[in-house]
Biopython code that builds the backbone (N, CA, C, O; Angstrom):
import numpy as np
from Bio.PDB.StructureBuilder import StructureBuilder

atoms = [
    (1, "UNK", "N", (27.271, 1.953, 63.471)),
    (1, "UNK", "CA", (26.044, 2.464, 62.902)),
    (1, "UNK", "C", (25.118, 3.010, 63.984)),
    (1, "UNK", "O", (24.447, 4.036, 63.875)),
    (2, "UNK", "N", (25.153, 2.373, 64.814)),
    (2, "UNK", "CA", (23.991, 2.848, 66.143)),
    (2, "UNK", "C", (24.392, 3.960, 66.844)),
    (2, "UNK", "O", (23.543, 4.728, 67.299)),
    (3, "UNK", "N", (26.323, 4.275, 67.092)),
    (3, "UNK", "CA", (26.325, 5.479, 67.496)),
    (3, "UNK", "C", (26.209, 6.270, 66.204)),
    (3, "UNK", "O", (26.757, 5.326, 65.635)),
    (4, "UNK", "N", (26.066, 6.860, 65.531)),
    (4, "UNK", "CA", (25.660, 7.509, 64.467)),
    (4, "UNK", "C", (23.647, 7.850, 64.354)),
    (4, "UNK", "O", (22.932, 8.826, 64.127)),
    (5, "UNK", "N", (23.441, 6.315, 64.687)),
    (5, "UNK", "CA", (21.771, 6.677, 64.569)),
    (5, "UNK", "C", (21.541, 7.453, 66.343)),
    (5, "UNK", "O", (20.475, 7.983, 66.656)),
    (6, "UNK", "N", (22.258, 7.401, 66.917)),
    (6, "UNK", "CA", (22.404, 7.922, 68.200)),
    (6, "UNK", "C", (22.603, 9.633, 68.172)),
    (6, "UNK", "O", (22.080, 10.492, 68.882)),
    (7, "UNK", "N", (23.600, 9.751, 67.029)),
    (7, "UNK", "CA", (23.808, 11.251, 67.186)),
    (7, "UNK", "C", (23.012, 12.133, 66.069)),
    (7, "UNK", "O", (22.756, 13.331, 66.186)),
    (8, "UNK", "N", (22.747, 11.488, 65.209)),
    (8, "UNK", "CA", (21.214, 11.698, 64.596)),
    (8, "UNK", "C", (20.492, 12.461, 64.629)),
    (8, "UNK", "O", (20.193, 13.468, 63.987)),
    (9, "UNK", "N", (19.975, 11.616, 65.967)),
    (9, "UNK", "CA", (18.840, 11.493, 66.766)),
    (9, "UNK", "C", (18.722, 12.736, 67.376)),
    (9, "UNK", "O", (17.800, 13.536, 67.223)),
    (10, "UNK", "N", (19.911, 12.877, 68.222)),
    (10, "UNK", "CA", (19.850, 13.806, 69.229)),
    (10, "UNK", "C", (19.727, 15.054, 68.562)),
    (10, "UNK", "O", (19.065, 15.930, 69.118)),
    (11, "UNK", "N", (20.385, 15.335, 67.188)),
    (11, "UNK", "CA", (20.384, 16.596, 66.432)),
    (11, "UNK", "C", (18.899, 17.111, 66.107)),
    (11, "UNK", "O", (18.435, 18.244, 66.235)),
    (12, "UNK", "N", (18.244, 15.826, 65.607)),
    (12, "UNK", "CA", (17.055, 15.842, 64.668)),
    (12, "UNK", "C", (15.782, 15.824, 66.339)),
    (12, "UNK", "O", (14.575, 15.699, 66.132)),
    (13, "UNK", "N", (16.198, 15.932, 67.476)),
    (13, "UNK", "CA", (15.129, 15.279, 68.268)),
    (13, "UNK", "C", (15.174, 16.116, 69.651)),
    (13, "UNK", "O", (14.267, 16.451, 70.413)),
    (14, "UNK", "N", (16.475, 16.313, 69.687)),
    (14, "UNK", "CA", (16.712, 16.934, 71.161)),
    (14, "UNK", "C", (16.041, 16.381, 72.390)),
    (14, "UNK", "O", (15.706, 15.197, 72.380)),
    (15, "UNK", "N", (15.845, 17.030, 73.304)),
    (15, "UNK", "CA", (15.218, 16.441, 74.294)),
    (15, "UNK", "C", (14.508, 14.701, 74.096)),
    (15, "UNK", "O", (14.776, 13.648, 74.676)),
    (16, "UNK", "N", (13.620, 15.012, 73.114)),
    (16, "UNK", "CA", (12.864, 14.061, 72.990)),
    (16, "UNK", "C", (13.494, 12.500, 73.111)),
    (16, "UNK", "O", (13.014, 11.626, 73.833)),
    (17, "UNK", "N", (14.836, 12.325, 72.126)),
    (17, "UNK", "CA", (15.300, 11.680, 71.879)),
    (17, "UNK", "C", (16.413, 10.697, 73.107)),
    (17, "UNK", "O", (17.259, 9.856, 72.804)),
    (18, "UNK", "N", (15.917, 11.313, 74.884)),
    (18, "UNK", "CA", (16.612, 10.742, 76.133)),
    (18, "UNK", "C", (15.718, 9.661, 76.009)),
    (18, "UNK", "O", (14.580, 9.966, 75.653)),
    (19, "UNK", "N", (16.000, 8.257, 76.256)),
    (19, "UNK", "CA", (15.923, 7.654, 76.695)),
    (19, "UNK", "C", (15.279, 6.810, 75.565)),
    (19, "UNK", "O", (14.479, 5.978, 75.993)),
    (20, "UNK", "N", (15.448, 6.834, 74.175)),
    (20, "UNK", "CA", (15.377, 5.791, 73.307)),
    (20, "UNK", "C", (15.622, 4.735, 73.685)),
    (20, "UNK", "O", (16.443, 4.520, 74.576)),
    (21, "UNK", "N", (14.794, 3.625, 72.936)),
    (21, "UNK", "CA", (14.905, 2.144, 72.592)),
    (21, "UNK", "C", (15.007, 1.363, 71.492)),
    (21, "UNK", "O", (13.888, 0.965, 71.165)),
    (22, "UNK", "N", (15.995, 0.914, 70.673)),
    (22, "UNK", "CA", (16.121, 0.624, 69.775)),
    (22, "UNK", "C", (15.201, -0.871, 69.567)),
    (22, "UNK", "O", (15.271, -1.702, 70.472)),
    (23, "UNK", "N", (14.618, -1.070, 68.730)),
    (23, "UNK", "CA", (13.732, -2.775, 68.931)),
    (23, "UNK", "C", (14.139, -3.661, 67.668)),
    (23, "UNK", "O", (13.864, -4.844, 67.466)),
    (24, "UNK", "N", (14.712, -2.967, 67.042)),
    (24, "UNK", "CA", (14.827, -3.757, 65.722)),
    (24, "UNK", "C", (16.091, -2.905, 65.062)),
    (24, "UNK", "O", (16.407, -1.738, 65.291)),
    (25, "UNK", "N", (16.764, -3.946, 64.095)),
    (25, "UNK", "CA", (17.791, -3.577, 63.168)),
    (25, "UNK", "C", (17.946, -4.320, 62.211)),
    (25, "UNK", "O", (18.071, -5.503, 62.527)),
    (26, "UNK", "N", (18.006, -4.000, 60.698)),
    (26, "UNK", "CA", (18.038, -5.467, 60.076)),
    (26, "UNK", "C", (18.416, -4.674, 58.883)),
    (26, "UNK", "O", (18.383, -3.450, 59.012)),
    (27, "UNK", "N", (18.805, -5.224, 57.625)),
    (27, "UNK", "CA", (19.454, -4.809, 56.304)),
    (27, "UNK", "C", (18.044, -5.000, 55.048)),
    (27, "UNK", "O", (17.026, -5.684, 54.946)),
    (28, "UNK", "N", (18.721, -3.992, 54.299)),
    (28, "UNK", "CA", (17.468, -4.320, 53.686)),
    (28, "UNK", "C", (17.418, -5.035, 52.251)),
    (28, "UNK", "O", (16.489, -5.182, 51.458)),
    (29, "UNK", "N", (18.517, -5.352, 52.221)),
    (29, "UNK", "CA", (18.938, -6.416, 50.860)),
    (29, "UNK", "C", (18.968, -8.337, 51.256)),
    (29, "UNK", "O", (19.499, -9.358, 50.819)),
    (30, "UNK", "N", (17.942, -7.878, 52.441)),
    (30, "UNK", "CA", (17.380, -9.514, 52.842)),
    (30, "UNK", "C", (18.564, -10.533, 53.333)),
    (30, "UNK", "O", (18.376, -11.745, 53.431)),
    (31, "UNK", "N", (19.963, -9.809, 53.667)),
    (31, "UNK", "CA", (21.172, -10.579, 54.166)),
    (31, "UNK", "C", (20.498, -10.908, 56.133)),
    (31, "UNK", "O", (20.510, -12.043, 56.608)),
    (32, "UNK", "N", (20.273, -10.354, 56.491)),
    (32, "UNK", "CA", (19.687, -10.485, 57.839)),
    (32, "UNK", "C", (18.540, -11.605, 57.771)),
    (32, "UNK", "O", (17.853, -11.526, 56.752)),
    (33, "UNK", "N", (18.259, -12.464, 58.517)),
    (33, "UNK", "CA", (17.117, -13.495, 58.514)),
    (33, "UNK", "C", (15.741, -12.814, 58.496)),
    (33, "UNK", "O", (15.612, -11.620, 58.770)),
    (34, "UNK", "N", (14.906, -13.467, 58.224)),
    (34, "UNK", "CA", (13.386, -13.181, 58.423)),
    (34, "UNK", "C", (12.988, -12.755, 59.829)),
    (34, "UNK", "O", (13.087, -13.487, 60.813)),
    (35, "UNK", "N", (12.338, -10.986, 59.840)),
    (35, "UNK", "CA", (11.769, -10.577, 61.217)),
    (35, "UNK", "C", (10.780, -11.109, 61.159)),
    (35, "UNK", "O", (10.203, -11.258, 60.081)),
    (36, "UNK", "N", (10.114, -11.719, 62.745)),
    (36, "UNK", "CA", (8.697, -11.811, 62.527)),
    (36, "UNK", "C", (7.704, -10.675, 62.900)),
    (36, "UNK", "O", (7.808, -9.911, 63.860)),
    (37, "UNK", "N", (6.729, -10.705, 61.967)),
    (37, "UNK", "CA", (6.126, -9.695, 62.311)),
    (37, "UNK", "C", (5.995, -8.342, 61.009)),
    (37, "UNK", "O", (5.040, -7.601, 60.773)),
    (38, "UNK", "N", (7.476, -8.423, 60.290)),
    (38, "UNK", "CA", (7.839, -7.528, 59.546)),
    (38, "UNK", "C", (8.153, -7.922, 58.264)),
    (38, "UNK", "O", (8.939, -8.783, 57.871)),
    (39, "UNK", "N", (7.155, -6.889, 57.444)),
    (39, "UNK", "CA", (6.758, -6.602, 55.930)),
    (39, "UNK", "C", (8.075, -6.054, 54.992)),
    (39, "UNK", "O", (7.855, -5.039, 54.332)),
    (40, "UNK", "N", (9.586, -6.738, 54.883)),
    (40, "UNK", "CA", (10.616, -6.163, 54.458)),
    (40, "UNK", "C", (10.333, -5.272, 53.205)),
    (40, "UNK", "O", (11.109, -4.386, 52.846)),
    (41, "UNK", "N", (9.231, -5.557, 52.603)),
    (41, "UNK", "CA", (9.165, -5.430, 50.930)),
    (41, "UNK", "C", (8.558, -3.929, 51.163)),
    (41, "UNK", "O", (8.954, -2.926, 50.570)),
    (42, "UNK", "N", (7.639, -3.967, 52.029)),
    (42, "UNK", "CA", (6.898, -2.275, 52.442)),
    (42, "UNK", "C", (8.289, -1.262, 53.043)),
    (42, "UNK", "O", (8.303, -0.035, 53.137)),
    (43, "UNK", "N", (9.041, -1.923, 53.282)),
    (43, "UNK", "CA", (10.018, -0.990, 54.094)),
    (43, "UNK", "C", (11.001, -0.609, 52.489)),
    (43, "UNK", "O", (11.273, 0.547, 52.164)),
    (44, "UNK", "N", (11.390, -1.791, 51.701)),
    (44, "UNK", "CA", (12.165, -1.703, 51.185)),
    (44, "UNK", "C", (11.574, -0.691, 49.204)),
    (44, "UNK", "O", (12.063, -0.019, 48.296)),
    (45, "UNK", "N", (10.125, -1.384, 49.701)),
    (45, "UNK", "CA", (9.359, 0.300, 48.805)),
    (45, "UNK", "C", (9.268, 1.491, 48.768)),
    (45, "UNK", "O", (9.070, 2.173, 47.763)),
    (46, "UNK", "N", (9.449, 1.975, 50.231)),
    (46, "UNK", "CA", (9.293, 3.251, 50.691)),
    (46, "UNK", "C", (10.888, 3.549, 50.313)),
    (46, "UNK", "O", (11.135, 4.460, 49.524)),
    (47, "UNK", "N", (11.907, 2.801, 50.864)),
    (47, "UNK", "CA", (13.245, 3.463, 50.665)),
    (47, "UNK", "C", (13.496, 3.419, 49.011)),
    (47, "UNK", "O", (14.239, 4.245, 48.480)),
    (48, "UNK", "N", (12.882, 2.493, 48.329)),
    (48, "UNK", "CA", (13.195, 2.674, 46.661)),
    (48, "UNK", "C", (12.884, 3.906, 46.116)),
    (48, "UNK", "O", (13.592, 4.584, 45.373)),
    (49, "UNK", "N", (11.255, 4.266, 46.732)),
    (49, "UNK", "CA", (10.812, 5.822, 46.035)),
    (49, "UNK", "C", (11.269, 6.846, 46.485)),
    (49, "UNK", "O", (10.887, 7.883, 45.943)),
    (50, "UNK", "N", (12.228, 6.948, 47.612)),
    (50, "UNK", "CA", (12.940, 8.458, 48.089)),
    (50, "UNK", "C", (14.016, 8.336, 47.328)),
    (50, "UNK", "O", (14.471, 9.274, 46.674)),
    (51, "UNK", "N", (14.398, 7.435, 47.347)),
    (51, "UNK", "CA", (16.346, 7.477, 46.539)),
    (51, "UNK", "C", (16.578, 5.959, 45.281)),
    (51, "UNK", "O", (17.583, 5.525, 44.718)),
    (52, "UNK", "N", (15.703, 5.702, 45.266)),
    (52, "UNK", "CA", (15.959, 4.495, 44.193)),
    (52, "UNK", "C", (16.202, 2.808, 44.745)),
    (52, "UNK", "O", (16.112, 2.341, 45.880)),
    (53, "UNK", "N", (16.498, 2.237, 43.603)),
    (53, "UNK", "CA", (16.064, 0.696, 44.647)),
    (53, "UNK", "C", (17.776, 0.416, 44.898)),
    (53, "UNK", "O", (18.108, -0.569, 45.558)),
    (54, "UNK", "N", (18.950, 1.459, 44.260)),
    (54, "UNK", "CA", (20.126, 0.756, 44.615)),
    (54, "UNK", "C", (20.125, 1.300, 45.777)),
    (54, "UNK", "O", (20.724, 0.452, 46.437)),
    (55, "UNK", "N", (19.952, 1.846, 46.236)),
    (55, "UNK", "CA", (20.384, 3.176, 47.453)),
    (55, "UNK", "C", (19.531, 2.093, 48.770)),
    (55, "UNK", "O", (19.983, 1.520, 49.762)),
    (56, "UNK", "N", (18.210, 2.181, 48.214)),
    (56, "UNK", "CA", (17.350, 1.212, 49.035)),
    (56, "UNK", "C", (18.165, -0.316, 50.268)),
    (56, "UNK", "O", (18.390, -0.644, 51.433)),
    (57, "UNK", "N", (18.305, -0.797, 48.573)),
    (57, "UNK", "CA", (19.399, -2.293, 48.887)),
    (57, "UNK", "C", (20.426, -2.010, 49.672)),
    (57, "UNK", "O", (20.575, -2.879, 50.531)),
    (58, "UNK", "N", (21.385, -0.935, 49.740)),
    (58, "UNK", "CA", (22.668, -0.985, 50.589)),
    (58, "UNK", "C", (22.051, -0.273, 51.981)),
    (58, "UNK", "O", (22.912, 0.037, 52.804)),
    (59, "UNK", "N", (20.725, 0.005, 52.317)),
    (59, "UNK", "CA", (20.191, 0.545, 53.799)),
    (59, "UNK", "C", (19.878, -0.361, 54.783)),
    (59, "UNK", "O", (19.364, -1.464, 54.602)),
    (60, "UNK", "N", (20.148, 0.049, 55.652)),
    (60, "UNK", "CA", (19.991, -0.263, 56.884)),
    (60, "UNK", "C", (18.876, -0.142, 57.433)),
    (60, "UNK", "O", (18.293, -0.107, 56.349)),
    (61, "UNK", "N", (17.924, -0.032, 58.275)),
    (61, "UNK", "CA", (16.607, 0.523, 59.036)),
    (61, "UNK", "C", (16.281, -0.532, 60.316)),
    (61, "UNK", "O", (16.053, -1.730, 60.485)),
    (62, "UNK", "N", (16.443, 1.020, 61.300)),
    (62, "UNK", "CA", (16.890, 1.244, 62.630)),
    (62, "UNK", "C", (15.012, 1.559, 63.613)),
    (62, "UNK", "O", (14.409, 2.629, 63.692)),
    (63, "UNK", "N", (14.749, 0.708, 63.970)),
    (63, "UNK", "CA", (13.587, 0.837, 64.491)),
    (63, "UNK", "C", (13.516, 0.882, 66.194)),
    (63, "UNK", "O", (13.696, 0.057, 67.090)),
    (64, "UNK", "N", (13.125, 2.423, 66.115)),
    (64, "UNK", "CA", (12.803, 2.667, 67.417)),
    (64, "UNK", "C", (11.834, 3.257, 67.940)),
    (64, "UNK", "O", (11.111, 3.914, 67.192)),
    (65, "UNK", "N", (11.462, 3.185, 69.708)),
    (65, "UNK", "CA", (10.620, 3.550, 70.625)),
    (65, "UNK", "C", (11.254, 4.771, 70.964)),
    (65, "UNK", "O", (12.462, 4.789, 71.198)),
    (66, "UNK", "N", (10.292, 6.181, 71.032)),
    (66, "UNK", "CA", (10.985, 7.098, 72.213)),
    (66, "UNK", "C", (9.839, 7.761, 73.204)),
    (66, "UNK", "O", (9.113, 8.740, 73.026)),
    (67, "UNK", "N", (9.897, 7.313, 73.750)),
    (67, "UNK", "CA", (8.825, 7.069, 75.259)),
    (67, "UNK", "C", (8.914, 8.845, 75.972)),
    (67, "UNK", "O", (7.848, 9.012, 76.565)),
    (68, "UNK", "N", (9.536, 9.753, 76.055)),
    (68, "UNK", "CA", (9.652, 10.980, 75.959)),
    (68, "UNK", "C", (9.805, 11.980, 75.130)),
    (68, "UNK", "O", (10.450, 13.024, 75.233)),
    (69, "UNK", "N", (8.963, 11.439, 74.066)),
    (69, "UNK", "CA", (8.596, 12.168, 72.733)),
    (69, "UNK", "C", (7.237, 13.200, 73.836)),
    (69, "UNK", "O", (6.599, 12.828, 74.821)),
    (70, "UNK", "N", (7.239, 14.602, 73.067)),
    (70, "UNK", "CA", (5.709, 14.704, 74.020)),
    (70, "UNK", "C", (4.471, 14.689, 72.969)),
    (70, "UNK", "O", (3.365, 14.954, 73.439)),
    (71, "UNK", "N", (4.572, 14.398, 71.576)),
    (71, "UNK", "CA", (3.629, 14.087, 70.794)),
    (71, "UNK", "C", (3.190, 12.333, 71.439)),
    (71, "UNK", "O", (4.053, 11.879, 72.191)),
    (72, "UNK", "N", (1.730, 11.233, 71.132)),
    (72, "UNK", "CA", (2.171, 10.254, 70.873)),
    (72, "UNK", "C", (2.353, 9.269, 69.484)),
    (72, "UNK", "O", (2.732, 8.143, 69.164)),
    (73, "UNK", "N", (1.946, 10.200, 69.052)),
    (73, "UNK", "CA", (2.580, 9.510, 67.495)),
    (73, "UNK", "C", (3.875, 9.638, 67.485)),
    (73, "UNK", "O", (4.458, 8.752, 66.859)),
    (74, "UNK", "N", (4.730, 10.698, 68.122)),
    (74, "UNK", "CA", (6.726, 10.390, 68.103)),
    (74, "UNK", "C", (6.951, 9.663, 68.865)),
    (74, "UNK", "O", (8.012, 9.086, 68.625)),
    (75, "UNK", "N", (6.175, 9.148, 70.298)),
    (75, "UNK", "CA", (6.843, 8.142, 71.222)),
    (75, "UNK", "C", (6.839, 7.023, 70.602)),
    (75, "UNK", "O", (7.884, 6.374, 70.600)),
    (76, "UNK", "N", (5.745, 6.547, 69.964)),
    (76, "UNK", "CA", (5.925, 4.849, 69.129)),
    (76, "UNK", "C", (6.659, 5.041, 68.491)),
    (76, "UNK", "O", (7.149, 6.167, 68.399)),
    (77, "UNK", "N", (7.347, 3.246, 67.229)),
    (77, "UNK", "CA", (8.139, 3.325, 66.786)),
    (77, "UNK", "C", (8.191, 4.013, 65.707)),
    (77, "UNK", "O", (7.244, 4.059, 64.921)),
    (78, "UNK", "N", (9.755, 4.889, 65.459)),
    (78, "UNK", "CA", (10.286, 5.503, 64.879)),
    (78, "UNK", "C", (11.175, 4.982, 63.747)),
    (78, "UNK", "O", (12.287, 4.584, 64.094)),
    (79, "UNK", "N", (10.720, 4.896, 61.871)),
    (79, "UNK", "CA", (11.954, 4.326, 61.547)),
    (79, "UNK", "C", (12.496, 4.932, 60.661)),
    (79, "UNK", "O", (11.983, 5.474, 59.682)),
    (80, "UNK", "N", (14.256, 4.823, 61.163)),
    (80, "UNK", "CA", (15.313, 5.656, 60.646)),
    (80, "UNK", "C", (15.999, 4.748, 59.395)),
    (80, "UNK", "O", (16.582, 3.726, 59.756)),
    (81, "UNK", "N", (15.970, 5.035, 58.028)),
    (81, "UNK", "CA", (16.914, 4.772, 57.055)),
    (81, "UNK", "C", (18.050, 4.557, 57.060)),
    (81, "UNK", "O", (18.380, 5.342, 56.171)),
    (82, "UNK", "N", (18.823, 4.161, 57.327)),
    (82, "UNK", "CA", (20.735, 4.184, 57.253)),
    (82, "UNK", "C", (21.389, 3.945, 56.277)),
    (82, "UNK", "O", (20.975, 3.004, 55.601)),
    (83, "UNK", "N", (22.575, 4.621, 55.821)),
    (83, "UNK", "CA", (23.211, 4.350, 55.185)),
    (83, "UNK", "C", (24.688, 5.081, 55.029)),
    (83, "UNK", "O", (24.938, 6.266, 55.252)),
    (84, "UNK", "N", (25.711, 3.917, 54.526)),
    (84, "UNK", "CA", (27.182, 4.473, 54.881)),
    (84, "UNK", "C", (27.668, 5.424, 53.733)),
    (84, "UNK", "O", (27.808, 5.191, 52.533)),
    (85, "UNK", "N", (27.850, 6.389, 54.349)),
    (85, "UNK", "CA", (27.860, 7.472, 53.002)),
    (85, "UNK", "C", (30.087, 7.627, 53.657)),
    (85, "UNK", "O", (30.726, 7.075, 54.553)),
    (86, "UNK", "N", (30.421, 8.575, 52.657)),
    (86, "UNK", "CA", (32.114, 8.810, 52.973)),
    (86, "UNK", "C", (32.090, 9.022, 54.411)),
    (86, "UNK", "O", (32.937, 8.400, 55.052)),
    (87, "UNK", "N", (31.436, 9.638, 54.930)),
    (87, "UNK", "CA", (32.198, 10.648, 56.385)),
    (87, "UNK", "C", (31.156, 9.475, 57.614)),
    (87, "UNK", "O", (30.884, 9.708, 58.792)),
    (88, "UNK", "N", (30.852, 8.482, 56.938)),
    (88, "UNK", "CA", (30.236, 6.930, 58.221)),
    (88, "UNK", "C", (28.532, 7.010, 57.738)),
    (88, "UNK", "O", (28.048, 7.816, 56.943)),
    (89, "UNK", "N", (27.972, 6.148, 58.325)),
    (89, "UNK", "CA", (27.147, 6.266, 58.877)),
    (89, "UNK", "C", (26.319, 7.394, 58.802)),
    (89, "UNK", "O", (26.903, 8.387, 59.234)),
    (90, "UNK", "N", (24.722, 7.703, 58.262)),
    (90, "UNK", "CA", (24.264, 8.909, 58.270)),
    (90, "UNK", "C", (22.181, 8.119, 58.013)),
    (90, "UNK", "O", (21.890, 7.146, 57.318)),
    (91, "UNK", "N", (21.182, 8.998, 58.851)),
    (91, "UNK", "CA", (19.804, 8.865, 58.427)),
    (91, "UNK", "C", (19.847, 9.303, 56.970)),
    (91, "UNK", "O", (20.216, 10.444, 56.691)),
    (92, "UNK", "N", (19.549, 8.594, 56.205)),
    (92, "UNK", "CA", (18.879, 9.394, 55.188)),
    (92, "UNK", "C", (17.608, 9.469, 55.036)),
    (92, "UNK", "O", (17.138, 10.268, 54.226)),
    (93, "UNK", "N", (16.960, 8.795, 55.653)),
    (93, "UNK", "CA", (14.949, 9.023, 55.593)),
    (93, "UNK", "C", (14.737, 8.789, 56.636)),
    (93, "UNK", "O", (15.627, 8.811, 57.486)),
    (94, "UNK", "N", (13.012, 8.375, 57.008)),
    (94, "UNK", "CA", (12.406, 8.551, 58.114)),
    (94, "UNK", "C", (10.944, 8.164, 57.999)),
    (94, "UNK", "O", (10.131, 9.058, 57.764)),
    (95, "UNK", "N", (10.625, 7.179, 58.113)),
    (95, "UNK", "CA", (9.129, 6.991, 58.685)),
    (95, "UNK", "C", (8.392, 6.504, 59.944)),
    (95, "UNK", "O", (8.451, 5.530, 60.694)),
    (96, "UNK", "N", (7.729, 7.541, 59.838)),
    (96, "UNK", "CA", (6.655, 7.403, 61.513)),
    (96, "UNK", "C", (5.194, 6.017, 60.722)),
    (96, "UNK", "O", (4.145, 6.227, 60.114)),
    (97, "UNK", "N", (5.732, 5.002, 61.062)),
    (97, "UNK", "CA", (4.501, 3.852, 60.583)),
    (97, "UNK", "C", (3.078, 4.631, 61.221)),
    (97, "UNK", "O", (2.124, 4.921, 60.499)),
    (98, "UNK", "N", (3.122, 4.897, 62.636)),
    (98, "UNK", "CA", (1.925, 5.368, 63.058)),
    (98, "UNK", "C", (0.748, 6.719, 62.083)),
    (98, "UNK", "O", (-0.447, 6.722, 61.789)),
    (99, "UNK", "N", (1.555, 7.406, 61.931)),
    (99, "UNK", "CA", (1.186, 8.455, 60.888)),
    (99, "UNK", "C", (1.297, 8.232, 59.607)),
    (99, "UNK", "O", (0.978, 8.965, 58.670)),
    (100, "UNK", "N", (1.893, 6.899, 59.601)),
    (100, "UNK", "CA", (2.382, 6.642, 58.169)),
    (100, "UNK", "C", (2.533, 7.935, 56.943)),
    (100, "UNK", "O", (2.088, 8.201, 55.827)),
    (101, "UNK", "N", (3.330, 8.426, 57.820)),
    (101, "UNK", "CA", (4.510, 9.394, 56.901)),
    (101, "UNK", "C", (5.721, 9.338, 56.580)),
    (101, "UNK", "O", (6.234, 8.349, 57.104)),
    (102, "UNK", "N", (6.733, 10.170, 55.712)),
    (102, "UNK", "CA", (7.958, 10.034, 55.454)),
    (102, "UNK", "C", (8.271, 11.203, 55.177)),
    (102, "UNK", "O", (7.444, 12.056, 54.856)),
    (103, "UNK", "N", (9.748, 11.434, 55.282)),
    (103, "UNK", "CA", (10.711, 12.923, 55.297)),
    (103, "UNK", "C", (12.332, 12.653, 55.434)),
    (103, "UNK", "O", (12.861, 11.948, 56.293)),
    (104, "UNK", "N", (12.822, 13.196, 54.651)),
    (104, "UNK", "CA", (13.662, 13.051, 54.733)),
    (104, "UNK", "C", (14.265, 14.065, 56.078)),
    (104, "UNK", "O", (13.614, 14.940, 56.648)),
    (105, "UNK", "N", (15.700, 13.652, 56.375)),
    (105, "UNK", "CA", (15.728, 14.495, 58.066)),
    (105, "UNK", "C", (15.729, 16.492, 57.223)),
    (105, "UNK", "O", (16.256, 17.103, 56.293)),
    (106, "UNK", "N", (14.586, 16.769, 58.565)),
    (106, "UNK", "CA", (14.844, 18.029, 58.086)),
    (106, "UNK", "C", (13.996, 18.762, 57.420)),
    (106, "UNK", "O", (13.837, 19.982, 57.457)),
    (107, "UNK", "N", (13.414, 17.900, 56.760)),
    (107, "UNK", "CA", (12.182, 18.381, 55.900)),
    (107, "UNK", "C", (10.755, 17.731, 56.176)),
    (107, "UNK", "O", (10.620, 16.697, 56.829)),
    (108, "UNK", "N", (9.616, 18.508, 55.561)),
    (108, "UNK", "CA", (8.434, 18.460, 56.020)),
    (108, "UNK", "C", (8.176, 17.117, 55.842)),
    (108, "UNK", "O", (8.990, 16.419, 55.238)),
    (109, "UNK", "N", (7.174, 16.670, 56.277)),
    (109, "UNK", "CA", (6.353, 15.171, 56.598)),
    (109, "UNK", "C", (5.350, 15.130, 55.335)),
    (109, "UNK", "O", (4.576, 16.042, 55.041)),
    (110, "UNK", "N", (5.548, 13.520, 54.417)),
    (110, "UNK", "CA", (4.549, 13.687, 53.529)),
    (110, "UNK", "C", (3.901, 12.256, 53.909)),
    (110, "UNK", "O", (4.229, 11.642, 54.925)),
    (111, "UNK", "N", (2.959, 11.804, 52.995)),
    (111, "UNK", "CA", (2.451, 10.501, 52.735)),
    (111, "UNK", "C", (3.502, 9.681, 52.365)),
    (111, "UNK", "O", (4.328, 10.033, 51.522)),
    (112, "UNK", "N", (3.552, 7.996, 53.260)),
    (112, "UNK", "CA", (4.441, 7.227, 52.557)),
    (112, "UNK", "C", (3.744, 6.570, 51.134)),
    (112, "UNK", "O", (2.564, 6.545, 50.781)),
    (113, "UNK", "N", (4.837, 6.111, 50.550)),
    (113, "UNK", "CA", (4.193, 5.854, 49.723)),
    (113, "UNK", "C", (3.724, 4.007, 50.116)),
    (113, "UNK", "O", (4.166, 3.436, 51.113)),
    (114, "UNK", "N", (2.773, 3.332, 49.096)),
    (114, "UNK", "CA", (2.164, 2.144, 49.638)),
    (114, "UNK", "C", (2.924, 1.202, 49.571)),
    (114, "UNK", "O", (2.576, 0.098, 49.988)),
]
sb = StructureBuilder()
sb.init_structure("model")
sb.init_model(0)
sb.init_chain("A")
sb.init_seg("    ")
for serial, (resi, resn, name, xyz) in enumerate(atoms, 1):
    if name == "N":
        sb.init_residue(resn, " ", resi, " ")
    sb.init_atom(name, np.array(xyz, "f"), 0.0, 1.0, " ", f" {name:<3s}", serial, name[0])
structure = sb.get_structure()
């Protein structure tokens, strides 16, 4: 899964995307233990209203730093959606917590939802 959120990255990010830090990884159907710190139910809202709550449940979300972003709202953390579609591993969403926005890869930046 991580080389996948790796090549992603690099498509969706280019440059920006040298020297990532991944800080977090966890499932979002609550099989992974309790993060501290982290609101699963806000993460797992936002992925229900882009694609539904089954789609939601089988995701992944990949939380990262990229410190050579040259915006700084892209250098903080970055979080990527996952999920195993036929051909592996693929982002399907995207929220910047800082801007608290969402997009799917590729497309424009909206409001997340609450």
């Amino acid at each position: 899964m991580l080389r996948a959120f790796a090549a992603d990255t690099r498509k969706e990010r280019g440059e920006a995307a040298r020297g990532y830090i991944v800080t977090a990884v966890f499932r979002l159907d609550g099989r992974t233990g309790p993060l501290p710190g982290v609101s699963r139910a806000r993460y797992v809202r936002i992925a229900s209203a882009a694609c539904g709550h089954q789609v939601a449940r089988r995701s992944w979300v990949v939380v990262a730093d990229f410190p050579n972003a040259a915006a700084a709202a892209d250098s903080a953390s970055q979080v990527a959606f996952m999920a195993r579609e036929l051909r592996g591993w693929r982002i399907w969403y995207q929220w910047n917590p800082i801007s608290d926005q969402v997009a799917f890869p590729g497309e424009e930046a909206r409001p997340a939802p609450k």
